[in-house]
Structure formats: C-alpha cells, structure tokens
Backbone and ligand atoms as CSV (ligand in chain L), in Angstrom:
chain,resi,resn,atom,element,x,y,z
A,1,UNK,N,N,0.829,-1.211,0.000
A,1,UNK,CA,C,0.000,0.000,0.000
A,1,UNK,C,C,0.872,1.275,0.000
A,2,UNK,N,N,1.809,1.759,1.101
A,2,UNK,CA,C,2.575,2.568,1.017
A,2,UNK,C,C,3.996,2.243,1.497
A,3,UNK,N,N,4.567,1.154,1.907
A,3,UNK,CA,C,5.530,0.942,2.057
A,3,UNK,C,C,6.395,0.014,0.841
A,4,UNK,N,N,5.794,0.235,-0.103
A,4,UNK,CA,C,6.419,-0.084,-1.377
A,4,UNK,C,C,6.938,0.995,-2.247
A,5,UNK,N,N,8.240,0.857,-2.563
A,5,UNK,CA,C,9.069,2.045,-3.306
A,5,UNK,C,C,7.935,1.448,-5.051
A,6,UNK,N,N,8.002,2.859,-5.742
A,6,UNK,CA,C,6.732,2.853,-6.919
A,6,UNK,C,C,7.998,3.789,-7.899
A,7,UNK,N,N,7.463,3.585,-9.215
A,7,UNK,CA,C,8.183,4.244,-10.583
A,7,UNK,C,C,6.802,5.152,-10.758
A,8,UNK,N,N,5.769,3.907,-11.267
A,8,UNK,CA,C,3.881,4.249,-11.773
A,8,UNK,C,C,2.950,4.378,-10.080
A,9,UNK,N,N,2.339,5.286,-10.332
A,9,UNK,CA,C,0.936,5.333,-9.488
A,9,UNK,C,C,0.649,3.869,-9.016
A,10,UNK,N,N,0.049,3.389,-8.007
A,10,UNK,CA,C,-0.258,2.287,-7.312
A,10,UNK,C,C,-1.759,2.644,-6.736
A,11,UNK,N,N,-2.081,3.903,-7.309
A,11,UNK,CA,C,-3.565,3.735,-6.439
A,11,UNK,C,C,-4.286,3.658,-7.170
A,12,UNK,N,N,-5.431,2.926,-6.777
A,12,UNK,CA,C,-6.854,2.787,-7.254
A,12,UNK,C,C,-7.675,2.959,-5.962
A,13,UNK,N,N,-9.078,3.393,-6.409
A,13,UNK,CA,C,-10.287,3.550,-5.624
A,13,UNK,C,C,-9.993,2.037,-4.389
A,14,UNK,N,N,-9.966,1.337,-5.052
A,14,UNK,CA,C,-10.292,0.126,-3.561
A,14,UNK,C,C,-9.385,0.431,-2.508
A,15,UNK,N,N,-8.391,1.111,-2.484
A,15,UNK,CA,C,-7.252,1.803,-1.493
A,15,UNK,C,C,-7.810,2.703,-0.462
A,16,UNK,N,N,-9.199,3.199,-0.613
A,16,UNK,CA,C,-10.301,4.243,0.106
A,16,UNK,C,C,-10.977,3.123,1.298
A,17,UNK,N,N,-11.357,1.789,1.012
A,17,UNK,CA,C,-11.476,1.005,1.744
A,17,UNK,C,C,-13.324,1.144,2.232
A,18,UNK,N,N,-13.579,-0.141,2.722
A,18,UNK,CA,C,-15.179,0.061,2.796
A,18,UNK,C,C,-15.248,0.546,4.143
A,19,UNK,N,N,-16.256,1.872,3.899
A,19,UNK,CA,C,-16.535,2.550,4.918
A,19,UNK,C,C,-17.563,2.197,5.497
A,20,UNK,N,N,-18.408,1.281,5.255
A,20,UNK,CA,C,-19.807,0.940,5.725
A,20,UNK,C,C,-19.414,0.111,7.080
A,21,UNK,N,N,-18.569,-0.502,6.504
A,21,UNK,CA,C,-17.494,-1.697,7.205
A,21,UNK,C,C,-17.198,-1.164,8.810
A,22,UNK,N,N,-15.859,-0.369,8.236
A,22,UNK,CA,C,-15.058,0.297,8.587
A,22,UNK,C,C,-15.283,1.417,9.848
A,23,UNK,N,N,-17.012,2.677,9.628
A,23,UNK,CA,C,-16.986,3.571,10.259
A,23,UNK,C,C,-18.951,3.186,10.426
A,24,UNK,N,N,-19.463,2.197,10.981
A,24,UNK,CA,C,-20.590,2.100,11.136
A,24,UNK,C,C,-21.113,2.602,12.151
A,25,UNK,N,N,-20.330,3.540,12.854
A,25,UNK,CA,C,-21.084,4.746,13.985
A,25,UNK,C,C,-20.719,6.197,13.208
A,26,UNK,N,N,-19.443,6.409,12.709
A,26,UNK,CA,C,-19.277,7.701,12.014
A,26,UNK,C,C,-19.650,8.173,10.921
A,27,UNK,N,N,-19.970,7.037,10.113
A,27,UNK,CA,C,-20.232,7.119,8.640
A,27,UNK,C,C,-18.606,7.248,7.450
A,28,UNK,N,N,-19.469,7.667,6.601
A,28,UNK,CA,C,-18.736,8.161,5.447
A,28,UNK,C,C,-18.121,9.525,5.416
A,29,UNK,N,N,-18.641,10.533,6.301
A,29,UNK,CA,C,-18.926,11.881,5.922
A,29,UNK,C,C,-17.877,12.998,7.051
A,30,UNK,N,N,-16.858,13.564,7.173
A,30,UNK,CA,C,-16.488,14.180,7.926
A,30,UNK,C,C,-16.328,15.939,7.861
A,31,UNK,N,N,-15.955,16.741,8.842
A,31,UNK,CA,C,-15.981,17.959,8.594
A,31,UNK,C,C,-14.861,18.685,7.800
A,32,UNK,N,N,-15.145,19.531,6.696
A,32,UNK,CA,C,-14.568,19.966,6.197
A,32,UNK,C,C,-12.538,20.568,6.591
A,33,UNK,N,N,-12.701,21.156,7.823
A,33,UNK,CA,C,-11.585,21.103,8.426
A,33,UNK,C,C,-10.641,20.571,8.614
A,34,UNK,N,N,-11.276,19.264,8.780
A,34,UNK,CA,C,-10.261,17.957,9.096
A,34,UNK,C,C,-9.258,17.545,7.256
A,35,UNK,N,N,-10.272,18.157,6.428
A,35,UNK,CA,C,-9.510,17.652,5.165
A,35,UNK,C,C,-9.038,19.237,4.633
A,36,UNK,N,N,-9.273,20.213,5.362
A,36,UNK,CA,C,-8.401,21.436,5.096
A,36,UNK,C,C,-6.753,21.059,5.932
A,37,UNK,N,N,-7.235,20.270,6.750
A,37,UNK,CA,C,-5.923,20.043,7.824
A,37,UNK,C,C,-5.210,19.306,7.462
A,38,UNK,N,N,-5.903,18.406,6.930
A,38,UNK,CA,C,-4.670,17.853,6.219
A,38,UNK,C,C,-3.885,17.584,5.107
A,39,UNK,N,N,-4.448,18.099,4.302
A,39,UNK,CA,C,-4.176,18.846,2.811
A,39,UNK,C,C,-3.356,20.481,3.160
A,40,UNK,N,N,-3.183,21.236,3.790
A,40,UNK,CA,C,-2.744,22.484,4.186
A,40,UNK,C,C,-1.076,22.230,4.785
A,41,UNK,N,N,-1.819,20.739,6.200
A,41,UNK,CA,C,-0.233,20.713,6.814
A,41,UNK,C,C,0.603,19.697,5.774
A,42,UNK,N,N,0.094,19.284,5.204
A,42,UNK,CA,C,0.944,18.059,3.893
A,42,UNK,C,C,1.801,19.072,2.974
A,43,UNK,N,N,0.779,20.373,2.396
A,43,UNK,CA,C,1.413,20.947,1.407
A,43,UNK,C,C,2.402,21.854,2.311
A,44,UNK,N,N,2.287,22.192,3.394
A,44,UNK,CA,C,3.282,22.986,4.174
A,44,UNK,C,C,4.655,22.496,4.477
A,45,UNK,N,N,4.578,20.573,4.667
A,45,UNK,CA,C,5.771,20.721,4.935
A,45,UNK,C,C,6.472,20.078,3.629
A,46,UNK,N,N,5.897,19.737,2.549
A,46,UNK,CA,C,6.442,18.798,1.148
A,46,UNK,C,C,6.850,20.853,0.988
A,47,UNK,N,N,6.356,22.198,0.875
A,47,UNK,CA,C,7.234,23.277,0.680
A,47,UNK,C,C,8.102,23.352,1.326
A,48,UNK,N,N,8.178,23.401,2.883
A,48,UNK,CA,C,9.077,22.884,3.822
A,48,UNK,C,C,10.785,22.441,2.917
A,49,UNK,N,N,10.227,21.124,2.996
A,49,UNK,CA,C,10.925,20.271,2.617
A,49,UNK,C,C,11.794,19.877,1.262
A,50,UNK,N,N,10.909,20.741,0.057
A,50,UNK,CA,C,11.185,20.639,-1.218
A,50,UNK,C,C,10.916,22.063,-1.852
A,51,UNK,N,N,10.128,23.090,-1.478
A,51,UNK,CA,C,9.752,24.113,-2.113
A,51,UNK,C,C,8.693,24.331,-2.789
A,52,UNK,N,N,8.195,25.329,-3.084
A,52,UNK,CA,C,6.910,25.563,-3.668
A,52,UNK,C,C,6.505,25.146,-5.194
A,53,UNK,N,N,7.425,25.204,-6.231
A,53,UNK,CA,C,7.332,24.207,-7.444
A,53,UNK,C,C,7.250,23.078,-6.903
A,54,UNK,N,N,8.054,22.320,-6.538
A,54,UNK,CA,C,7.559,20.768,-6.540
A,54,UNK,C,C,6.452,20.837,-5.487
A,55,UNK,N,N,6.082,21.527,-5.077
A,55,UNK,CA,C,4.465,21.315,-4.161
A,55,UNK,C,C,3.760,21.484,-4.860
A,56,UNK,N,N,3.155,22.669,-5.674
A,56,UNK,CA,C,2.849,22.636,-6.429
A,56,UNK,C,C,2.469,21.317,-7.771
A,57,UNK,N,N,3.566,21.034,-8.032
A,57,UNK,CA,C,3.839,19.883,-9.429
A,57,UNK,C,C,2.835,18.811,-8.565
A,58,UNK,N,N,3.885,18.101,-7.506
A,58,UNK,CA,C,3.384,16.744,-6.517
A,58,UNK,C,C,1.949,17.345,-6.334
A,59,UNK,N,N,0.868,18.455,-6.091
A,59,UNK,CA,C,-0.203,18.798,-5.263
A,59,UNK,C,C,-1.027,18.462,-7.302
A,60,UNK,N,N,-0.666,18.770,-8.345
A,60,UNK,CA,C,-1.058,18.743,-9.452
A,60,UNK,C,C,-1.414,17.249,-9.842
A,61,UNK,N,N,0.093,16.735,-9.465
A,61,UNK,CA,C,0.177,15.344,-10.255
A,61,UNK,C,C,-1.567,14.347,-9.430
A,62,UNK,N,N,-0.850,14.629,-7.834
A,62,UNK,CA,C,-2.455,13.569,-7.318
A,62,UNK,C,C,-3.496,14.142,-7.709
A,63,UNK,N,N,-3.831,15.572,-7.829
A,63,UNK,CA,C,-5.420,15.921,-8.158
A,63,UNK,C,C,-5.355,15.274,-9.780
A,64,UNK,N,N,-4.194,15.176,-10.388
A,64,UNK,CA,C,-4.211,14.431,-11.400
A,64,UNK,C,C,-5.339,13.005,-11.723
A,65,UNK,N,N,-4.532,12.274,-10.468
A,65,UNK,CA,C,-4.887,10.825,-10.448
A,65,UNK,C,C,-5.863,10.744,-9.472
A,66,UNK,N,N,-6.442,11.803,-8.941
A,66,UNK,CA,C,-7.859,11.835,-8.321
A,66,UNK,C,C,-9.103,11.097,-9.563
A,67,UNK,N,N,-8.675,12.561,-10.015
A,67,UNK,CA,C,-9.531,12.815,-11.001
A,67,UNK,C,C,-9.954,12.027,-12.413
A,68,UNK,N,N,-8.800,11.269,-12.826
A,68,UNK,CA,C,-8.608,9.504,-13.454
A,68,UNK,C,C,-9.316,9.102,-12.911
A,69,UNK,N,N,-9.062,8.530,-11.541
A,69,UNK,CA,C,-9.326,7.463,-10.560
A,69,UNK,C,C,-10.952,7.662,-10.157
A,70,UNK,N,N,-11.196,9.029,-10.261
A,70,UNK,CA,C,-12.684,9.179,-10.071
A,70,UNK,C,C,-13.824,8.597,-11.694
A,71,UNK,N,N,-13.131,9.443,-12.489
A,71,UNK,CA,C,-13.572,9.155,-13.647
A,71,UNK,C,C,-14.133,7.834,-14.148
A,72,UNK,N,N,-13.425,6.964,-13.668
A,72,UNK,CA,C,-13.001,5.069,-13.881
A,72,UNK,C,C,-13.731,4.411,-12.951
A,73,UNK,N,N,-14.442,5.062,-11.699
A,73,UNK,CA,C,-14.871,4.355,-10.562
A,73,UNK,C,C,-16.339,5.123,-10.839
A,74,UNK,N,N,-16.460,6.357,-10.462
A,74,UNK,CA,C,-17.708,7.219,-10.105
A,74,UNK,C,C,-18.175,7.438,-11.570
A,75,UNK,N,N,-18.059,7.929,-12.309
A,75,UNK,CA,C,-18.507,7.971,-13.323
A,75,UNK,C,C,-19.492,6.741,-15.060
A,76,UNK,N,N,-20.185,7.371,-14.948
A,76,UNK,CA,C,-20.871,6.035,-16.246
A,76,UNK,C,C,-21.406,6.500,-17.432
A,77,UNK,N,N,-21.556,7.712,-17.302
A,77,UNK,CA,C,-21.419,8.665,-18.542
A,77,UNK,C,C,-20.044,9.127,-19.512
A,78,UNK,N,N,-19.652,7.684,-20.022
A,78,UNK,CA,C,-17.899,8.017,-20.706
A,78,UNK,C,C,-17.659,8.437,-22.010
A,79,UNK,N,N,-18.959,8.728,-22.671
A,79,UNK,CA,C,-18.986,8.915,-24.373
A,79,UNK,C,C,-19.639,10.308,-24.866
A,80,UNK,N,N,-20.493,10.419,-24.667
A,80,UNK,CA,C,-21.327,12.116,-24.869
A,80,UNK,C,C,-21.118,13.025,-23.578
A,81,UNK,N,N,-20.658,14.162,-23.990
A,81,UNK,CA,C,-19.886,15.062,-23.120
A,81,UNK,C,C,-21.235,15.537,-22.442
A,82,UNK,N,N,-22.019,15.896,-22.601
A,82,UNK,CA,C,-23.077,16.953,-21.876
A,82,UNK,C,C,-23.575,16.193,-21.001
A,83,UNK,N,N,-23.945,14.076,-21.214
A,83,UNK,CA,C,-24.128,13.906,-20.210
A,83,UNK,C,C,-22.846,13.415,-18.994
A,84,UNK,N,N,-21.820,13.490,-19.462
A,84,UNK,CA,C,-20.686,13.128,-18.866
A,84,UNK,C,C,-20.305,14.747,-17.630
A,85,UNK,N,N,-20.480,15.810,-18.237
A,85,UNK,CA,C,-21.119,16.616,-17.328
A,85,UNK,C,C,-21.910,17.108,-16.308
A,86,UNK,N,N,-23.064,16.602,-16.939
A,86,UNK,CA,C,-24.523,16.510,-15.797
A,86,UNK,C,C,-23.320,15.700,-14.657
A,87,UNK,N,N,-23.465,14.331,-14.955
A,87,UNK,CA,C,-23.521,13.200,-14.325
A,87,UNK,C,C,-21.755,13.801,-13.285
A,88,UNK,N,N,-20.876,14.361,-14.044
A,88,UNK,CA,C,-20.012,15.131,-13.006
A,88,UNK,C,C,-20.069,16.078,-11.975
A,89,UNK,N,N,-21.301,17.249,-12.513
A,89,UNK,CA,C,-22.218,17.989,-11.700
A,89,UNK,C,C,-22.347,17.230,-10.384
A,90,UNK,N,N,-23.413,16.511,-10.786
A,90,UNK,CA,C,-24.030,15.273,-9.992
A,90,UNK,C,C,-23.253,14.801,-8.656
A,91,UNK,N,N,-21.807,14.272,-9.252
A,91,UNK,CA,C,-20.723,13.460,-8.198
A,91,UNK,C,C,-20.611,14.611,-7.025
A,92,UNK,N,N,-19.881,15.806,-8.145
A,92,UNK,CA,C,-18.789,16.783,-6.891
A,92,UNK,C,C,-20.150,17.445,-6.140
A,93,UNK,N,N,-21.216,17.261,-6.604
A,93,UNK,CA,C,-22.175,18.370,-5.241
A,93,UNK,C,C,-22.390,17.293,-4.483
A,94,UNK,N,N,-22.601,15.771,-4.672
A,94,UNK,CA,C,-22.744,14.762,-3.537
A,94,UNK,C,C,-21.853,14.231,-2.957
A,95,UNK,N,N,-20.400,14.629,-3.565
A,95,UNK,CA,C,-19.334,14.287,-2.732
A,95,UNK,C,C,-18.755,15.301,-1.737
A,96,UNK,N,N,-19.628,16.859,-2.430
A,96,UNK,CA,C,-19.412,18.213,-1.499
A,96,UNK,C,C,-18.081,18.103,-1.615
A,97,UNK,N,N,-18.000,18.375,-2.911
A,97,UNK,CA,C,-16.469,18.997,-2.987
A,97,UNK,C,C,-16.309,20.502,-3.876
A,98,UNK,N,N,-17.892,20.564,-4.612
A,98,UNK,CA,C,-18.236,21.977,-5.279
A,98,UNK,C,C,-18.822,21.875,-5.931
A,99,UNK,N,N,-19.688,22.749,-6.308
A,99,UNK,CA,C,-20.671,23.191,-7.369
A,99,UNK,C,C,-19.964,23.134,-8.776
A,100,UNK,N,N,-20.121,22.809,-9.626
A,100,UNK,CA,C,-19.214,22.691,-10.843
A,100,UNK,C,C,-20.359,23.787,-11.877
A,101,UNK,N,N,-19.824,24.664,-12.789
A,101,UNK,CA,C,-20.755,25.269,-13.584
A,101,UNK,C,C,-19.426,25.437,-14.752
A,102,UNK,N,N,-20.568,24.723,-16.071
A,102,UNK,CA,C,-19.208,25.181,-17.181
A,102,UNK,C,C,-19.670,26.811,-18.112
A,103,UNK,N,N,-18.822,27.570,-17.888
A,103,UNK,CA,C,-18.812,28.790,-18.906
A,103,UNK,C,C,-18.588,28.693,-20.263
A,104,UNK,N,N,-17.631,28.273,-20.753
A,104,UNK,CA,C,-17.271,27.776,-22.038
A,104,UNK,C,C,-16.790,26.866,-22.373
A,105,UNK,N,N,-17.532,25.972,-23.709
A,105,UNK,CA,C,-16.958,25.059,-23.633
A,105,UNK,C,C,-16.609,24.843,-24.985
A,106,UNK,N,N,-15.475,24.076,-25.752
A,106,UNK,CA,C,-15.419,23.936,-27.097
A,106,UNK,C,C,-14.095,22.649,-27.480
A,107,UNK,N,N,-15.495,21.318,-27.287
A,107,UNK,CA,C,-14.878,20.563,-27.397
A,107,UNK,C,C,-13.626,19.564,-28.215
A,108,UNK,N,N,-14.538,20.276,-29.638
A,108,UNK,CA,C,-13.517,20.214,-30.890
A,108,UNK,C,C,-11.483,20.478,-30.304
A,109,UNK,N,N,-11.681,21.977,-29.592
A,109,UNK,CA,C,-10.293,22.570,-29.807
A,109,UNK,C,C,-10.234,22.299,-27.764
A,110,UNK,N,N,-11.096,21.519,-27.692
A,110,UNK,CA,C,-10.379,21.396,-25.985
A,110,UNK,C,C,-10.052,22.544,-24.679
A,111,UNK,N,N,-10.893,23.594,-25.131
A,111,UNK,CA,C,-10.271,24.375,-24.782
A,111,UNK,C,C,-11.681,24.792,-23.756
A,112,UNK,N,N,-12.202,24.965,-22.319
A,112,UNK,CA,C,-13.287,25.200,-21.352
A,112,UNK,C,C,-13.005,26.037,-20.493
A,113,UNK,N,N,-13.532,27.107,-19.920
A,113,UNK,CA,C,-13.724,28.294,-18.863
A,113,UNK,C,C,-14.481,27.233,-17.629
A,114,UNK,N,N,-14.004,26.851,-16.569
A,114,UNK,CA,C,-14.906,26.285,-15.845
A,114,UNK,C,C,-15.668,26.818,-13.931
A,115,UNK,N,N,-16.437,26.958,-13.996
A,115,UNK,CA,C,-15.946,27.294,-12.350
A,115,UNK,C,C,-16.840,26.612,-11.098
A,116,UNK,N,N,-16.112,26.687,-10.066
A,116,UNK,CA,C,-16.273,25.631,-9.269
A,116,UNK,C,C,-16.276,26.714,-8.073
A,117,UNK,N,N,-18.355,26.302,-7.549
A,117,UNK,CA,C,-18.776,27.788,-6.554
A,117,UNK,C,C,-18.279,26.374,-4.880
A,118,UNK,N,N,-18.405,27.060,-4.165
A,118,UNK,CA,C,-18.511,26.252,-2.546
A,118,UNK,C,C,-17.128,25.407,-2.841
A,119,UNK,N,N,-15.914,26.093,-3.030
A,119,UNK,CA,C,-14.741,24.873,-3.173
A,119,UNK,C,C,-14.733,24.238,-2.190
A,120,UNK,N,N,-14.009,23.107,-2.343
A,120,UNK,CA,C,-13.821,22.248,-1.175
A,120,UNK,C,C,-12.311,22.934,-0.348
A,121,UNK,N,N,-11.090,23.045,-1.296
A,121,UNK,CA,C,-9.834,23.331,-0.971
A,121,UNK,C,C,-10.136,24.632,-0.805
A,122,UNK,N,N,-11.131,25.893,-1.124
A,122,UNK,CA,C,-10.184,27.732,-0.591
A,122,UNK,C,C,-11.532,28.303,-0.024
A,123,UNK,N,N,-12.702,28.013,-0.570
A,123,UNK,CA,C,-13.596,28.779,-0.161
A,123,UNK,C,C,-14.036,28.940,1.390
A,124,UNK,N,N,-13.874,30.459,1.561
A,124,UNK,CA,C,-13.356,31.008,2.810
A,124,UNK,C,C,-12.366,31.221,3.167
A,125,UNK,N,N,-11.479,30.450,2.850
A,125,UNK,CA,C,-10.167,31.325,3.388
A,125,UNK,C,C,-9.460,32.615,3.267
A,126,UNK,N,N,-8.949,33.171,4.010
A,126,UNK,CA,C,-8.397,34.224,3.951
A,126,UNK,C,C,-7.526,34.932,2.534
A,127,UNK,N,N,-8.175,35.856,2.002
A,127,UNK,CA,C,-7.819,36.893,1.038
A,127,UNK,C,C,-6.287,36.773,1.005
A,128,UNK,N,N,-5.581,36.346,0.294
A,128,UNK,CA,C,-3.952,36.392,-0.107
A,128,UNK,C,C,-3.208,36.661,-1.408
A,129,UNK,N,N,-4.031,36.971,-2.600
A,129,UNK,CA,C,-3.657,37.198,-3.688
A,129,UNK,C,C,-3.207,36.127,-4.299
A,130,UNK,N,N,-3.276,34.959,-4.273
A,130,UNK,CA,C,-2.620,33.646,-4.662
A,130,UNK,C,C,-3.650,32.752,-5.057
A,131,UNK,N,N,-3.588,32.228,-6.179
A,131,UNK,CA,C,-5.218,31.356,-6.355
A,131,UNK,C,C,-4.194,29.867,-6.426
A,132,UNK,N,N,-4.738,29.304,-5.040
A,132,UNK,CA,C,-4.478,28.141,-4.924
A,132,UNK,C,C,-4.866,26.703,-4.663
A,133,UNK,N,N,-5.617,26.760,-5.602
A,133,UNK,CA,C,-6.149,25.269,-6.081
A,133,UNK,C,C,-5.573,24.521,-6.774
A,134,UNK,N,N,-4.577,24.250,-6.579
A,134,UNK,CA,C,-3.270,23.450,-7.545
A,134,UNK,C,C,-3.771,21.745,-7.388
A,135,UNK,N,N,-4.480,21.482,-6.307
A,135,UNK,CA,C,-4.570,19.937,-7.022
A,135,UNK,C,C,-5.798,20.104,-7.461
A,136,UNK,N,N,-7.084,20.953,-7.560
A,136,UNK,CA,C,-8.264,21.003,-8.182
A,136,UNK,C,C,-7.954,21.156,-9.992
A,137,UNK,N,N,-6.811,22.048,-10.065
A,137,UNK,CA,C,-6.300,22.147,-11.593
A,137,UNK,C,C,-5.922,20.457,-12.215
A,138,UNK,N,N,-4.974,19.954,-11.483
A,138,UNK,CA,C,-4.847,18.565,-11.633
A,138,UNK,C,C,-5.962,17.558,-11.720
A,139,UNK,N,N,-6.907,17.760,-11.006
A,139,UNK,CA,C,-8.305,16.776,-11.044
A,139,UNK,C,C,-8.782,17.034,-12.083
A,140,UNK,N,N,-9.243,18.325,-13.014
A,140,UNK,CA,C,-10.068,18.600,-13.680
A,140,UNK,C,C,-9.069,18.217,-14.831
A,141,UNK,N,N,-7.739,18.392,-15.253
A,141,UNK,CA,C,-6.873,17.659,-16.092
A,141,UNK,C,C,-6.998,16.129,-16.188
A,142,UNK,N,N,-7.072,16.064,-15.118
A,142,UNK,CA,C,-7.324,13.892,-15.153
A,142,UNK,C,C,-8.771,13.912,-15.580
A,143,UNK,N,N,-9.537,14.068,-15.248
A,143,UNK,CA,C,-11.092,14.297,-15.408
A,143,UNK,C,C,-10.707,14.242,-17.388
A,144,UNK,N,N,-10.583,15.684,-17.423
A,144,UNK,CA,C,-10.610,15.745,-18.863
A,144,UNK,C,C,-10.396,14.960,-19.759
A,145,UNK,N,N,-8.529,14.154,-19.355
A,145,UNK,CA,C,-7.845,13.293,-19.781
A,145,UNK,C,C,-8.220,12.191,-20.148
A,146,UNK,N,N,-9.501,11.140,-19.008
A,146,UNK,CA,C,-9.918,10.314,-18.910
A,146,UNK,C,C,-11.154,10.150,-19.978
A,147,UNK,N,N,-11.504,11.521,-19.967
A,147,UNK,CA,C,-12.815,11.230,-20.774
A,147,UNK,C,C,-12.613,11.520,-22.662
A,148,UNK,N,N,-11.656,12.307,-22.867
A,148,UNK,CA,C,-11.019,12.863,-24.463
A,148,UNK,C,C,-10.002,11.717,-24.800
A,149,UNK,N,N,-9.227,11.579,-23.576
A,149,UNK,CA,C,-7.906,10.998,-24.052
A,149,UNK,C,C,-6.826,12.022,-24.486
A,150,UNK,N,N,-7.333,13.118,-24.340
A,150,UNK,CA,C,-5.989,13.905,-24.817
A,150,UNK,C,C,-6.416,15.033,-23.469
A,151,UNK,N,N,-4.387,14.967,-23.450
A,151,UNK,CA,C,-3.863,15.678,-22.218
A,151,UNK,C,C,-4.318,17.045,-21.947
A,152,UNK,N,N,-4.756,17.899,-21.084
A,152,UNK,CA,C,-5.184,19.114,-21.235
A,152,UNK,C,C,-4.110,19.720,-19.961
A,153,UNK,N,N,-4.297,21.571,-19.737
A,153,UNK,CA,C,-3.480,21.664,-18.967
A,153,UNK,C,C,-4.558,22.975,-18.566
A,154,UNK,N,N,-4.631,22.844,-16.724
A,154,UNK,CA,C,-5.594,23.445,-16.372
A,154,UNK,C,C,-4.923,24.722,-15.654
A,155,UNK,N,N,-5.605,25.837,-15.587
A,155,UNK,CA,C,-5.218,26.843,-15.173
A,155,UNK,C,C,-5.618,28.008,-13.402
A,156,UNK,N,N,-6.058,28.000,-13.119
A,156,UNK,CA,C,-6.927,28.668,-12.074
A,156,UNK,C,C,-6.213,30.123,-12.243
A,157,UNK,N,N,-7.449,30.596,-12.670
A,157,UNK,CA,C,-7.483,32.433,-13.292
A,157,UNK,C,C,-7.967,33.082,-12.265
A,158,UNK,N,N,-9.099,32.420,-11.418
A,158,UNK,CA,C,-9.719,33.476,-10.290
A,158,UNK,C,C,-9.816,32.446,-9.404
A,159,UNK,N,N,-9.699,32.586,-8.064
A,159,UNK,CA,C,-9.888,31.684,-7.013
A,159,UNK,C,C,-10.148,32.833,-5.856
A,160,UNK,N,N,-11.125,32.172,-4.750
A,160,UNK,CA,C,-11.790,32.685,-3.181
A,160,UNK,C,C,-10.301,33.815,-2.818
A,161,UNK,N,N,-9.661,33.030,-2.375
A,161,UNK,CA,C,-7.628,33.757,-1.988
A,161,UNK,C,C,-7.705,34.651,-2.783
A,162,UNK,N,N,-7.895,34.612,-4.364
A,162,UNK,CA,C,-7.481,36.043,-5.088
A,162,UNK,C,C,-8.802,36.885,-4.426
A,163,UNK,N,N,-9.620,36.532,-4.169
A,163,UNK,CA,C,-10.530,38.134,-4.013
A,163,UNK,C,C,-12.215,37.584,-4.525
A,164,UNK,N,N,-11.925,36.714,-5.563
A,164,UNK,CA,C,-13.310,35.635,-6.096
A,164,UNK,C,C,-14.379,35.376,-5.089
A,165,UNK,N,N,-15.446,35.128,-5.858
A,165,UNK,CA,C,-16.571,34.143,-4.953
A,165,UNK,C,C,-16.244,32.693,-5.191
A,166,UNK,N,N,-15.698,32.614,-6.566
A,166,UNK,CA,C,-15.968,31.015,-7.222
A,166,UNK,C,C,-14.869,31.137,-8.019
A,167,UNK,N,N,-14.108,29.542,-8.037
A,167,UNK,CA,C,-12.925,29.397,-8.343
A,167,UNK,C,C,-12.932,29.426,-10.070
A,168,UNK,N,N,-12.055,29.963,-10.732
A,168,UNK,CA,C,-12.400,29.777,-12.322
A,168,UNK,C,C,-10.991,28.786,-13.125
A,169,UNK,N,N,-11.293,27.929,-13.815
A,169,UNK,CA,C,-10.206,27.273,-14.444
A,169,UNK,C,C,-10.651,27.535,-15.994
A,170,UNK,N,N,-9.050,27.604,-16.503
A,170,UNK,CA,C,-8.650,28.032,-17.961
A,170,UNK,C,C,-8.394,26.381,-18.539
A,171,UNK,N,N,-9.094,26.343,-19.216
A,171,UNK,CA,C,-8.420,24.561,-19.876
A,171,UNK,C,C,-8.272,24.998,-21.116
A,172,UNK,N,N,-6.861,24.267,-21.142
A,172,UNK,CA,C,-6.066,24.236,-22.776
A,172,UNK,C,C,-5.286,22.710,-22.984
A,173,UNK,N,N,-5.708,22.752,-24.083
A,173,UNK,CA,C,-4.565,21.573,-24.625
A,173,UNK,C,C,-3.522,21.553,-24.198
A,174,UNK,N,N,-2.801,20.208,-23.865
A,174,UNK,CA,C,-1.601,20.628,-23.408
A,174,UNK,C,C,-0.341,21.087,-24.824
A,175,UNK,N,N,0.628,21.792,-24.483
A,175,UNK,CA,C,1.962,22.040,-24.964
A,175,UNK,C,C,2.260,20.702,-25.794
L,1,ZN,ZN,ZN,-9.622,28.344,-5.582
C-alpha cells in the first residue's frame, strides 16, 4: 500500500477502503476542516521540505490521479460530453467537494472556462492574492484526460484567496 518504493501510481479507488465496514457509527462523511488540515499541513511541509514548485507539481500530479481514478470508478457517462457533465455535476455536489458550472466550452479545440462555486480546498479562506487550487487544476486535467484521451493543462485564473466568490479554471490543450 505505502511501504512499497513505486516508478507508476499504485492507487486505485479500492485503497479508500469500505466505509460501511469500517466507520458504522461515524459514517462516510467528515468535517470539512479535518480535510483542510490535512491537505494544508501536507502541502506545508512537502514546501518545507522541497519548495513551492515541486508542491505545487506533486499537489497537481495527485489531483491528477484523483480525477482519473474518479472518472473510472464514479462515473458512467464516458462517451457524450453533456451527459458526462450533468452526471459530473451530480458526483462533486454529492461528494461536497463543489458546485461545478461550465462557462465555455469547445470541445472540438479542448479548450473550457470552468468554475467551481462552494470549493472544497479555498472557499473562505483568507484573502492572499494567490489562487491556490493546484490539485483542483490537476483533477479537472485527469477528469478531462480520462474522458477525451488527450492531455489538457488546467489553469486557475480566479480563485476565493485572489478576491473571487468562485474558483475559475482556464483549460487548454496541453503544450
Ligand atoms: Zn480556488
């Protein structure tokens, strides 16, 4: 599970483990905090430790393979985009991780305005000029990836931290 040295990704969904099982007085469901806490002190000390590019990159790459990994498990809408949408809508407001609303979209050239109201990772936090949703950019890249097959590269233009209500991502083809 994690005490194996890896080249490739090793996770899949069954690594989340059955919670029915597992938490049959707590449930499934915990407070937001607890996954600000630990997503906040992780990226604090991998900067710590390595600096803000590779936090960044490493915070990209897993929302990367979130967002695969979600695609492949949660998802059943894999062929027509609008309902592959709905049905994404659908996940992140019942997984309460955000409101998803697409602004533009143009699938031909790959290229979508997206934004994401009630984030899970910034909304509320304190005003800093920094829009930092770096593994939400990565999810919505795997997301994309999974469903086109071709690589995209996501951007966050407005986020809660810059001054925003609702986080906005730039999607482009990748380089
Ligand atoms: Zn944000």
């Amino acid at each position: 599970m994690f005490k194996e040295e890896r080249e490739e990704t090793m996770f899949n969904w069954g690594m989340i483990g059955n919670l029915a099982e597992g938490r049959p007085n707590l449930g499934p469901t915990m407070d937001v905090t607890v996954y600000r806490l630990m997503q906040f002190t992780l990226r604090d000390a991998i900067i710590q430790e390595f600096g803000v590019a590779a936090a960044d990159r490493l915070f990209y790459r897993a929302g990367e393979l979130a967002g695969r990994e979600l695609f492949r498990t949660v998802i059943t809408q894999k062929t027509d985009f609008a309902a592959f949408v709905q049905e994404l809508k659908d996940a992140l407001s019942a997984l309460k991780i955000g409101i998803l609303r697409i602004e533009k979209s143009d699938l031909e050239k790959m290229e979508f305005t997206l934004t994401v109201a009630e984030d899970l990772d910034c909304s509320g936090l304190p005003v800093c000029d920094e829009t930092v949703c770096t593994y939400d950019e990565g999810f919505i890249s795997g997301l994309l990836l999974e469903f086109s097959g071709r690589k995209v590269e996501v951007k966050e233009v407005d986020c809660w931290c810059s001054g925003d209500r609702v986080c906005r991502f730039e999607v482009r083809p990748a380089a």
